[in-house]
C-alpha positions as CSV (number, residue, x, y, z in Angstrom):
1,X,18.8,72.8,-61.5
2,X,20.5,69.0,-61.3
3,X,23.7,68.8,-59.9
4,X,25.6,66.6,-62.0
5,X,29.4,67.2,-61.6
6,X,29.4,64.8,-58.1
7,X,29.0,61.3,-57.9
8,X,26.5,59.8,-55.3
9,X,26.0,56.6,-53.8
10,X,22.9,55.9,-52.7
11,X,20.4,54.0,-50.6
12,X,17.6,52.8,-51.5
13,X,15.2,53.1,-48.2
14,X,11.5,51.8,-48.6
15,X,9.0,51.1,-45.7
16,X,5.4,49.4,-45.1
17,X,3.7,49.2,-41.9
18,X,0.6,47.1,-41.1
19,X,-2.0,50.0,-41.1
20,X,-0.8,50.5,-44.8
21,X,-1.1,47.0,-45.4
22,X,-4.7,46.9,-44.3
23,X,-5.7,50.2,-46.4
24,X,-3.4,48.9,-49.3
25,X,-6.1,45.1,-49.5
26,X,-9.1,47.3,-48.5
27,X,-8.4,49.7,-51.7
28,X,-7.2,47.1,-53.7
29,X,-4.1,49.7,-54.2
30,X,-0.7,47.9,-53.8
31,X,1.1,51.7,-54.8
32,X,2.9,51.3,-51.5
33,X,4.0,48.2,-51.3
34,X,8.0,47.0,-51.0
35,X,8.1,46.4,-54.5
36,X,6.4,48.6,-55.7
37,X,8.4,51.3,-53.5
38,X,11.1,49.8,-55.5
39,X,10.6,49.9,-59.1
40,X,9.8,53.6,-58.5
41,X,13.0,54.2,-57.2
42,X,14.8,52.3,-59.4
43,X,13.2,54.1,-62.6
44,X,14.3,57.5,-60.9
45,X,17.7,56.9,-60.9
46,X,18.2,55.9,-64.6
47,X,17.2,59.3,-65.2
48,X,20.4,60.4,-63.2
49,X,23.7,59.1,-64.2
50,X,25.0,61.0,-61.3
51,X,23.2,58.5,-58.7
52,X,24.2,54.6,-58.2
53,X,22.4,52.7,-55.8
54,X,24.8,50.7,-53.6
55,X,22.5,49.4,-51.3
56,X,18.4,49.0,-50.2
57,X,17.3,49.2,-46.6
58,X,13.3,48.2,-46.5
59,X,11.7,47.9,-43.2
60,X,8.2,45.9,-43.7
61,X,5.8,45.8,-40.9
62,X,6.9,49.0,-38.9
63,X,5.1,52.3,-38.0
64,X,6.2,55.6,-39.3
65,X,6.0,57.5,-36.2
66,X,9.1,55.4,-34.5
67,X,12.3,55.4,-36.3
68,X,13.7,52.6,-34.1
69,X,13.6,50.7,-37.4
70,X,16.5,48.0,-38.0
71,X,17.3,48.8,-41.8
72,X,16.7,52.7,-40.8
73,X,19.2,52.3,-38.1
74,X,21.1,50.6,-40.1
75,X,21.2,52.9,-42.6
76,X,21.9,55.9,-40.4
77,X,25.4,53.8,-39.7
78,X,26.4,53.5,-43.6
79,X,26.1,57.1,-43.6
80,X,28.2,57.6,-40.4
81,X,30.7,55.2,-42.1
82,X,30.7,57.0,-45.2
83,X,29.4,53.7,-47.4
84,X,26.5,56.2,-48.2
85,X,25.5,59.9,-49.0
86,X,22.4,60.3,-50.2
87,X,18.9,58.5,-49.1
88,X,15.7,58.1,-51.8
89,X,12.6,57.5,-50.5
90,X,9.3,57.1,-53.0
91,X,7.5,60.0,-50.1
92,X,8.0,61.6,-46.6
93,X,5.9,59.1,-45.4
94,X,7.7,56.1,-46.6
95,X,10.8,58.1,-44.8
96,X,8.5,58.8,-41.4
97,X,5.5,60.2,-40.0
98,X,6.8,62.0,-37.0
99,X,7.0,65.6,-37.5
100,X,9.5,66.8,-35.3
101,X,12.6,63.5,-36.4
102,X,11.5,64.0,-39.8
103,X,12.3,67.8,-39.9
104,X,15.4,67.4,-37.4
105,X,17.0,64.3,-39.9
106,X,16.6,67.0,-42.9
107,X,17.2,70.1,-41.9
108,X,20.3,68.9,-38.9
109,X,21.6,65.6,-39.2
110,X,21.7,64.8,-43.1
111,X,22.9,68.6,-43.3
112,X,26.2,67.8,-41.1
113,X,27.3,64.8,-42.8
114,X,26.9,66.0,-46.2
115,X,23.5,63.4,-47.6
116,X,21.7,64.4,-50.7
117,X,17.9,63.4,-49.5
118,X,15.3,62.8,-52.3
119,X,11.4,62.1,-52.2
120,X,10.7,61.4,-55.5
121,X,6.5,62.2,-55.2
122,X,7.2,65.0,-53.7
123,X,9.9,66.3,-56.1
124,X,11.9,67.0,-53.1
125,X,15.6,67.0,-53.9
126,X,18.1,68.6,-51.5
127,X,20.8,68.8,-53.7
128,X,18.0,71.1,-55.9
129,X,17.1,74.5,-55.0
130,X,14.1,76.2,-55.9
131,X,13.8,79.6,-55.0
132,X,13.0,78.6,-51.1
133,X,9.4,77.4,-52.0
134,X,10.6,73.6,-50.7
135,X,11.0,75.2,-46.9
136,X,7.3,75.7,-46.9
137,X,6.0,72.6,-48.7
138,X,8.3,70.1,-47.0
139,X,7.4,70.8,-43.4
140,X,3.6,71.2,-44.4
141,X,3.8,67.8,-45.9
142,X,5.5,66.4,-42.9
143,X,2.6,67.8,-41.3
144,X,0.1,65.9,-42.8
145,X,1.7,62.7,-42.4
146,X,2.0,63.4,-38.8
147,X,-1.6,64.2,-38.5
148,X,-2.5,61.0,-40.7
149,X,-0.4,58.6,-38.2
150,X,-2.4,60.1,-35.2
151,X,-5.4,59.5,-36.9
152,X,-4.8,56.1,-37.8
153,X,-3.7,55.5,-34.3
154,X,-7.2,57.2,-32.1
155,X,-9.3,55.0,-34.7
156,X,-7.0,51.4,-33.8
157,X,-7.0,52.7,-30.4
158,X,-10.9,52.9,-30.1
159,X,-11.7,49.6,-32.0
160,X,-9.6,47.7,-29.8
161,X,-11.0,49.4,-26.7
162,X,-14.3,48.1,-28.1
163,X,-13.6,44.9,-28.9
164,X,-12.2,44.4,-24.9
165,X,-15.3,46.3,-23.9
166,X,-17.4,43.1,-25.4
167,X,-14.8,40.6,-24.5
168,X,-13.1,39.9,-27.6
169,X,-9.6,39.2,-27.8
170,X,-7.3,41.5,-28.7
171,X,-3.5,40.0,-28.3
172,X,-1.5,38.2,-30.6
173,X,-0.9,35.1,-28.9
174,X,-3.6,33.0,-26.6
175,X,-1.9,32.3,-22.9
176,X,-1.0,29.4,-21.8
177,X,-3.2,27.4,-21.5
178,X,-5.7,28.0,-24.5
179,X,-5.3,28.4,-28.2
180,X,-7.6,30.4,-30.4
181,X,-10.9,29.5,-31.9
182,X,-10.2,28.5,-35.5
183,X,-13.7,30.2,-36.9
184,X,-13.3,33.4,-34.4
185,X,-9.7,34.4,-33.6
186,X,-11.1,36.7,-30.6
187,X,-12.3,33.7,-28.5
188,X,-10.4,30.6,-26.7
189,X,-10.5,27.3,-26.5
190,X,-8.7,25.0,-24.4
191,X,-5.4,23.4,-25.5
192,X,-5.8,20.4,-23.3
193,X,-2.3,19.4,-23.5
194,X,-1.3,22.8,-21.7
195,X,-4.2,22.8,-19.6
196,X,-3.5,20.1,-17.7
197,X,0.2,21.6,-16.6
198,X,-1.7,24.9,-15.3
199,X,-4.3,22.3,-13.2
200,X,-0.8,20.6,-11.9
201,X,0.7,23.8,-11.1
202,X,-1.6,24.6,-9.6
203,X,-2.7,21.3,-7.1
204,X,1.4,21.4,-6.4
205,X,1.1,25.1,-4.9
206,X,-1.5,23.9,-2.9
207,X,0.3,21.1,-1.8
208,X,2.9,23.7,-0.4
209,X,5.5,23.3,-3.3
210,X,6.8,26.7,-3.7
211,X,6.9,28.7,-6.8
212,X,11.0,28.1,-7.1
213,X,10.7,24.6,-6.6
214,X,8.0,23.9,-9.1
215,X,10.0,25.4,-12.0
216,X,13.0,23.2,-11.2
217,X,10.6,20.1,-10.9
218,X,9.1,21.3,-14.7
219,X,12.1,21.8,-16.2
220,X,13.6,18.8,-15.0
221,X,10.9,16.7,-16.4
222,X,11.5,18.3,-19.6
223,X,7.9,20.1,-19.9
224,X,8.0,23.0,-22.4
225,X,7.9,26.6,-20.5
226,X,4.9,28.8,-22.3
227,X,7.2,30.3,-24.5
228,X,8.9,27.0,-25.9
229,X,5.4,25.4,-26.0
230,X,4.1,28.6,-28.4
231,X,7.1,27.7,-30.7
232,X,7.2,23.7,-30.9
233,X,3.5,24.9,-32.2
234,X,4.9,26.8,-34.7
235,X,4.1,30.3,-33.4
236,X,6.6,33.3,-33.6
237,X,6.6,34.3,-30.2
238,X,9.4,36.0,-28.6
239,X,9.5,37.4,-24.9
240,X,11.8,40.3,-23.9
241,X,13.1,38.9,-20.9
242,X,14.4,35.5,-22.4
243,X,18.2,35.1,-21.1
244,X,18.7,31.7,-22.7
245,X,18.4,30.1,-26.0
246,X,16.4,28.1,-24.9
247,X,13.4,30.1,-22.3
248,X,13.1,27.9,-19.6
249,X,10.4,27.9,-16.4
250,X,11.1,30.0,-13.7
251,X,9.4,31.6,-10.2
252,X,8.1,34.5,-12.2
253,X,6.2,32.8,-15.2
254,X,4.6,30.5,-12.2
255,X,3.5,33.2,-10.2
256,X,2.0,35.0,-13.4
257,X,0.2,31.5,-14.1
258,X,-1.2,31.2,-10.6
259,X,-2.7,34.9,-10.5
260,X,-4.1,35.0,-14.1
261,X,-7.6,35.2,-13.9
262,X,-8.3,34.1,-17.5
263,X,-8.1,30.1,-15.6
264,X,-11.5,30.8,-14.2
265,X,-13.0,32.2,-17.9
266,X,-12.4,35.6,-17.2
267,X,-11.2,37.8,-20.3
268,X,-9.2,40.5,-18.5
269,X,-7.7,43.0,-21.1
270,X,-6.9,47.1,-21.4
271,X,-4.5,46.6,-18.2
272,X,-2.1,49.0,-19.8
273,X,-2.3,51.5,-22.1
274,X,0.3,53.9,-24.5
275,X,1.1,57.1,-23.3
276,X,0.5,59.4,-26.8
277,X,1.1,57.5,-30.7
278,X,4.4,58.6,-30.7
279,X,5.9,57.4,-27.4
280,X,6.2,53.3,-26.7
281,X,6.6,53.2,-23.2
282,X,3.1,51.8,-21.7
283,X,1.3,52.8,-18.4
284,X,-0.6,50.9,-15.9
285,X,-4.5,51.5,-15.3
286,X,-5.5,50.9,-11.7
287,X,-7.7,47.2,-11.8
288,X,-10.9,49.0,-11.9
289,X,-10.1,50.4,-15.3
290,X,-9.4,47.2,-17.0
291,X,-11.7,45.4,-19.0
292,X,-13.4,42.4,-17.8
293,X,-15.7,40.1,-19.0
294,X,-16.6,36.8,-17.3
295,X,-17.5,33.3,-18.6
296,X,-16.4,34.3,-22.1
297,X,-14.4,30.8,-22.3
298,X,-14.4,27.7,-20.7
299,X,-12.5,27.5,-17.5
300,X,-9.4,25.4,-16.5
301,X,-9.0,25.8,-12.9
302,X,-12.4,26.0,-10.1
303,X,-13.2,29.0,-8.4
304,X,-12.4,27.3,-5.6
305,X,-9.2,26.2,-6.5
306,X,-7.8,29.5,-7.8
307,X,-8.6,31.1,-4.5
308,X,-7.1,28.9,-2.3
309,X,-4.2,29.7,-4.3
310,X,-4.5,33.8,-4.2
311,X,-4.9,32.9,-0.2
312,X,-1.5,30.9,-0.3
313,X,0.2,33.6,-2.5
314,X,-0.4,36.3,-0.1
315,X,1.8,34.7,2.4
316,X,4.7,34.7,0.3
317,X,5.9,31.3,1.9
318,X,8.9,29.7,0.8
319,X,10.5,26.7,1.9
320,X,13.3,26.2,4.0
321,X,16.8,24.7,2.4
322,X,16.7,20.7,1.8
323,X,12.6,20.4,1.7
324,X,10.5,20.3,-1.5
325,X,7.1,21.9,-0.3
326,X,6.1,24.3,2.7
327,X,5.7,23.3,6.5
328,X,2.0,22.5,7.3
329,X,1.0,25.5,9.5
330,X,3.6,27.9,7.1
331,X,1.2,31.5,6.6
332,X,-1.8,29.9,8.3
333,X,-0.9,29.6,11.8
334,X,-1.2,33.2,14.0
335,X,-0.7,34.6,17.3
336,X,-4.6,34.7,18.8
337,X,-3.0,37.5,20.7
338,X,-1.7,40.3,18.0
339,X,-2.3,38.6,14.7
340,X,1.3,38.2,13.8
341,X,2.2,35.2,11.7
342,X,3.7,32.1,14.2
343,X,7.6,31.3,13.4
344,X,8.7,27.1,13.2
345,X,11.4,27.1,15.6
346,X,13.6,24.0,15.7
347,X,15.6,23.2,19.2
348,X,17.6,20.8,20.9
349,X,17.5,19.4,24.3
350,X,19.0,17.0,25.9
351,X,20.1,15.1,22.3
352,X,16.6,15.2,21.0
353,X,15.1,17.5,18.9
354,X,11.9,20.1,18.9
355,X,10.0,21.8,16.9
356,X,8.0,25.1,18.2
357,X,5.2,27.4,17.0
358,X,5.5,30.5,18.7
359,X,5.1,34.7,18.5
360,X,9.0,35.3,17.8
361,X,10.8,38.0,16.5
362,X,13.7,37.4,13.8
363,X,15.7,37.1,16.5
364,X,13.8,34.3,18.6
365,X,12.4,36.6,21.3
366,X,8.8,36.3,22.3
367,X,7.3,38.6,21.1
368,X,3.7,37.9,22.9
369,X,4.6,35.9,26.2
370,X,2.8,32.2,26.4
371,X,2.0,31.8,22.8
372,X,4.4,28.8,21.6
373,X,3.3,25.1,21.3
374,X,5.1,22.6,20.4
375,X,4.8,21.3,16.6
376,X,3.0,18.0,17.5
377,X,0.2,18.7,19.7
378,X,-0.6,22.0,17.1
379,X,-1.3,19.2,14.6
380,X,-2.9,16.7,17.3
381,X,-5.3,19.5,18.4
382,X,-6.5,20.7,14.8
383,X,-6.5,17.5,13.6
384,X,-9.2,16.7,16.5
385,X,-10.9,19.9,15.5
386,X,-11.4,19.4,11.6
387,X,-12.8,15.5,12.8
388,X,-15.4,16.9,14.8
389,X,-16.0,19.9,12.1
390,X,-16.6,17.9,9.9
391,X,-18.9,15.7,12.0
392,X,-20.9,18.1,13.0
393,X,-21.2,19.1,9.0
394,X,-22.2,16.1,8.6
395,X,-24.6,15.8,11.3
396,X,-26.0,19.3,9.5
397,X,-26.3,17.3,5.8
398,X,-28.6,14.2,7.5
399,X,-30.8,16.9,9.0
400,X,-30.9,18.2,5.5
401,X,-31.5,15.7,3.8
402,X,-35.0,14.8,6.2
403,X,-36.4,17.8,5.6
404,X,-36.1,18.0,1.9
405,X,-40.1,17.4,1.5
406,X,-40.1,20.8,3.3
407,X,-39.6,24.0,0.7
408,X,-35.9,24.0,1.7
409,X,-34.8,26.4,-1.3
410,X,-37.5,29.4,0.2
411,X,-36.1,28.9,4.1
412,X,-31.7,28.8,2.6
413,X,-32.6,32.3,0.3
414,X,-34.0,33.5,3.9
415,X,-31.3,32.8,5.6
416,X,-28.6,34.1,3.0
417,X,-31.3,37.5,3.2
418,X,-31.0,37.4,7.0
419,X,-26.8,37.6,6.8
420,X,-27.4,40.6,4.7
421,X,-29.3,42.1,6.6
422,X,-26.8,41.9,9.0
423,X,-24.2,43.3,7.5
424,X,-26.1,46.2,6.5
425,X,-27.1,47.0,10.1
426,X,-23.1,46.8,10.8
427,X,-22.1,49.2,8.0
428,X,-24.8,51.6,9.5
429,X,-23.8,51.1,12.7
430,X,-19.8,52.2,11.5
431,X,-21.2,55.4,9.9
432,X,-23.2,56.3,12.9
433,X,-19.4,55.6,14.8
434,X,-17.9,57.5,11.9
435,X,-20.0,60.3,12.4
436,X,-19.7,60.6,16.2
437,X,-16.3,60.4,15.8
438,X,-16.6,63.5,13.4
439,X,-17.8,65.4,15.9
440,X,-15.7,64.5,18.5
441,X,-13.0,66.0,16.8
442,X,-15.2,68.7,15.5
443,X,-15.7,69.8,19.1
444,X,-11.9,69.2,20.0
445,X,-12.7,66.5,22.2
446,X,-10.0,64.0,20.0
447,X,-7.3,65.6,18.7
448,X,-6.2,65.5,14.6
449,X,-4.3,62.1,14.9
450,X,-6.8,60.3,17.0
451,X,-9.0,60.8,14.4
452,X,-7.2,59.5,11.9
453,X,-6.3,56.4,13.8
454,X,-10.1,55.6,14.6
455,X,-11.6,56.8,11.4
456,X,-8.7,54.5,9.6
457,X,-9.8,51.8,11.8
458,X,-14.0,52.3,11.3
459,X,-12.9,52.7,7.2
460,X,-11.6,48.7,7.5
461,X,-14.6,47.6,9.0
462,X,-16.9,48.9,6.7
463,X,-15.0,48.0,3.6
464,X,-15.0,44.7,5.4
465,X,-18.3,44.6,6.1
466,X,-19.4,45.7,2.7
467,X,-16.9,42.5,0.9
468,X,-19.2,40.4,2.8
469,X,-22.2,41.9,2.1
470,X,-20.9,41.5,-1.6
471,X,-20.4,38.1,-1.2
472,X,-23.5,37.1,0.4
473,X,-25.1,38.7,-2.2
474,X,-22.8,36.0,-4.9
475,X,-24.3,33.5,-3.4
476,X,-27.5,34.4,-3.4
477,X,-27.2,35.2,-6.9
478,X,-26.0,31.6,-7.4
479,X,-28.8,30.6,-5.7
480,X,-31.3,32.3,-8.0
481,X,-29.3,30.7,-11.1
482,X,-30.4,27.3,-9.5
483,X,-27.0,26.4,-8.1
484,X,-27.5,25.8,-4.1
485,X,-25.1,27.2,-1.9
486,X,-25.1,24.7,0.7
487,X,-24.6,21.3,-1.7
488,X,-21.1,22.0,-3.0
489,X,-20.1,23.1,0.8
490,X,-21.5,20.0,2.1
491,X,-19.1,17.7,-0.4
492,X,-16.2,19.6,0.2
493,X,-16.2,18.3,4.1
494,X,-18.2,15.0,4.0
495,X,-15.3,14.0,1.4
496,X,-12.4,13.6,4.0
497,X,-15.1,12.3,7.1
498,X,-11.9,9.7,7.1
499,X,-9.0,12.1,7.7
500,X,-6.1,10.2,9.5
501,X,-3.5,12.8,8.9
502,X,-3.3,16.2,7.9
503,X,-1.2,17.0,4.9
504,X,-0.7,20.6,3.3
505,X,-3.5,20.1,0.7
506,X,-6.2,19.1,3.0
507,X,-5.5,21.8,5.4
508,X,-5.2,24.7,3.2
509,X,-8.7,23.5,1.3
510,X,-10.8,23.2,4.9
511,X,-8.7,26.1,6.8
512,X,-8.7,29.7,6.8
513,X,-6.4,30.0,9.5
514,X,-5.6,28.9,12.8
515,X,-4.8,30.9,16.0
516,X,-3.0,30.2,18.7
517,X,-3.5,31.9,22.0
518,X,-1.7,29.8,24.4
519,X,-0.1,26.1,24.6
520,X,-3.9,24.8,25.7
521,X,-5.6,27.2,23.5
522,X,-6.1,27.1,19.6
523,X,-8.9,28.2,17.6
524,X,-9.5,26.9,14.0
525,X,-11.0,29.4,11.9
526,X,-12.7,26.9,8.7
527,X,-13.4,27.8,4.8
528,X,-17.5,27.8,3.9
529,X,-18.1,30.0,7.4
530,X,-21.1,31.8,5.2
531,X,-22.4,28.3,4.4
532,X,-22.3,26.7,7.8
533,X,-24.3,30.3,8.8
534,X,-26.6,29.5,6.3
535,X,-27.7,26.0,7.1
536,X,-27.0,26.0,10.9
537,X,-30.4,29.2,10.5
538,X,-32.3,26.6,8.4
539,X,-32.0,23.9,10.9
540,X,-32.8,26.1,13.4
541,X,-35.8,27.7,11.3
542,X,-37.1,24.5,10.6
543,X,-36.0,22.2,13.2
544,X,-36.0,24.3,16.5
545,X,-32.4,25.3,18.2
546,X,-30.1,22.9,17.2
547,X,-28.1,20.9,19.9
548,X,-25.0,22.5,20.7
549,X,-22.0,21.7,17.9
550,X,-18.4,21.2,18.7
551,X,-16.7,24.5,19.6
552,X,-14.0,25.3,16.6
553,X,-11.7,26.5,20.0
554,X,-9.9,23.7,21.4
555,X,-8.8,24.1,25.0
556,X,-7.4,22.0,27.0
């Protein structure tokens, strides 16, 4: 029975999302698209006098499942403000997939403010009764729709979890840095214009500019931040945490630059992942869950390179008010004592200023007694100790380079072999310690927390022990793929045989780390200590002991 005696204004709500739009062009069906939603709903209301459209909501482009639609929501206001009070929909689904909001807008919310609902496929009219029968079809109907959406969503869920599996990108936008192949939109290629602001970022960090500073110096040379870059190239990007007009660079988007792994050709994807097809919010996976494929692209920044950088990041240095990069020894000088990072401490005496390395608290207390050198002779003594490093490396490549007539390649794979080798005699050596210690406690000679203090301990050294084992095994690897370990090690040193003066870039490219264990005693621990290993056994192999090289501990 139509109820006629009451006049309704109505809106006109029609929805497509972009799984509909896919099955709609693989079907060749177009029966639920915007206009089509619309002519429907239009020719159902000249068959009822009683109903004038006064307004159309249409949300194209947005999932059934969340009704954090803009027309929706704004539709749900027109009711509150009375400018509407009924709703027509061509289906349930058009309305929503969800179950439960579907049901709770239907039977509850349209209920209380008085909305005539209609779904004209369905032949649902509330304003329409029918002996009850609509109580079981509607719900069963929002049923199905509900099941439908979760289907739709475990099928887009597992082809995009196979297309990360091989490598193929997945996103809707290319990062910095890289654009998308024109003939495969799931692989990169390198925007060169970009690319060469992630290599400057990149040879600034390790010239000690901090991440602060090197947004400032960006966006006061007028470079386009990633965001403004995507849209002066015509790309509809928008980022969530934009506080301007106008996104500009900042510490945050230089950090996430300088840790992205997709610089060295690595396609890292499936880091987070949606809770259930209903619920937005996203979840992390632990790094071991993501999907990773390497040399899918071409790379931007050297291996090298990018892990100097992780190094320097680890520190979390920042520079001091009034200077534009990092002190030289900042997060690389340590006590040779604890292992605590040295603090620069700046002094006065006498009218004329100091500057001290030293094992001090936050509040300038020696913290180890002894340890503290003055500023100067730090950089005198390791300055005297990367010359003769890298005499001594070079010293290494002339031997080299006389014995290449001898099968050089056999005795260097040997030598990497032997390094393994030792490293697996340590890790059996900490299990053998592991289980003693097991049975120390099991016979109640330890008690509960010594146990846990050593077994922690003897847990670090193997995992240590295994990373180099791991990385011994890289190189050989490399080897085998006819890239020699030593070569690229040698050229790194021989390069700066002519160092004058240190500077932040140099140091943090030769130097690990440096420790200082007293005024007159400093040890310089270099990069490449694997490769110095390696051709320091070849020499010896082939050559006979070697004659003693310069200590890396400077005393004196």
């Amino acid at each position: 029975m139509r109820i006629s005696n009451q006049k309704y204004y109505a809106g006109a709500y029609k929805r497509l999302s972009r799984e509909d739009e896919i099955a709609a062009l693989g079907a060749r069906n177009e029966s639920n698209s915007i206009s089509n939603q619309r002519d429907l709903i239009q020719k159902f209301v000249k068959s009822h006098p009683e109903i004038e459209i006064v307004k159309e909501y249409a949300d194209d482009g947005f999932s059934g499942v969340d009704f954090e639609r803009p027309s929706f929501t704004q539709m749900i206001e027109d009711i509150k403000a009375g400018v509407i009070n009924c709703v027509i929909v061509k289906d349930l689904s058009r309305f929503g997939r969800n179950y439960i909001e579907v049901g709770k807008y239907l039977e509850e919310i349209f209920p209380v403010y008085g909305v005539r609902f209609i779904a004209i496929s369905e032949n649902y009219d509330s304003a329409v009764t029918n002996g009850g029968n609509e109580q079981l079809v509607i719900p069963f109907m929002n049923l199905v729709n509900d099941a439908y959406c979760r289907d739709i969503s475990i099928k887009t869920r597992t082809s995009l979890e196979m297309k990360q599996q091989k490598g193929e990108y997945v996103g809707s936008f290319a990062p910095y840095g890289y654009k998308k192949a024109p003939d495969d939109i799931h692989r990169f290629l390198v925007d060169e214009d970009a690319a060469a602001v992630v290599r400057r970022i990149f040879e600034l960090t390790i010239g000690g500019m901090s991440n602060g500073k090197l947004a400032d110096l960006l966006n006061q040379e007028g470079v386009p931040s990633p965001t403004e870059y995507k849209r002066l190239h015509g790309e509809n990007f928008k980022c969530h945490f934009q506080r301007n007009r106008k996104a500009l660079w900042s510490p945050l988007v230089i950090r996430h630059i300088l840790g992205n792994r997709v610089y060295l050709g690595v396609m890292e994807q499936g880091k987070t992942y949606s809770i259930n097809y209903k619920v937005k919010a996203r979840r992390n996976r632990e790094p071991q869950q993501w999907y990773c494929v390497e040399n899918r692209h071409e790379p931007i920044v050297a291996k090298d390179t990018f892990d100097i950088v992780q190094k320097i990041l680890a520190n979390d240095l920042r520079t001091s008010p009034g200077e534009e990069t990092v002190y030289l020894f900042s997060g690389l000088a340590v006590c040779g004592r604890c292992g605590e990072k040295l603090l620069r401490y700046k002094k006065t005496l006498k009218g004329k200023p100091y500057v001290y390395y030293g094992c001090y608290d936050k509040k300038k207390i020696l913290r180890c007694r002894g340890v503290c050198i003055r500023e100067n002779k730090l950089e005198q003594a390791v300055t005297q100790t990367i010359r003769q490093h890298i005499a001594s490396i070079i010293q290494m490549g002339e031997l080299l380079e006389t014995i290449q007539s001898i099968p050089l390649k056999e005795q260097e794979l040997k030598s990497i072999d032997l390094l393994v080798e030792e490293q697996e005699k340590e890790i059996q050596r900490i299990g053998r310690l592991k289980l003693k210690l097991y049975e120390d406690y099991h016979d109640q000679f330890i008690s509960r927390q010594e146990y846990r203090d050593f077994e922690m301990i003897y847990r670090q050294r193997e995992r240590d022990a295994e990373q180099k084992k791991e990385e011994l095994q890289q190189k050989k690897e490399q080897f085998l793929q006819g890239n020699t370990v030593l070569q690229k090690w040698l050229e790194e040193f021989t390069v700066h045989r002519n160092v004058e003066k240190l500077n932040r870039s140099l140091f943090v490219t030769l130097v690990e780390q440096v420790k200082v264990f007293s005024a007159n005693e400093i040890e310089v621990q270099f990069r490449y200590k694997d490769e110095f290993d390696i051709a320091k056994a070849v020499l010896e192999e082939r050559c006979g002991a070697m004659a003693a090289l310069p200590d890396d501990r400077k005393r004196g």
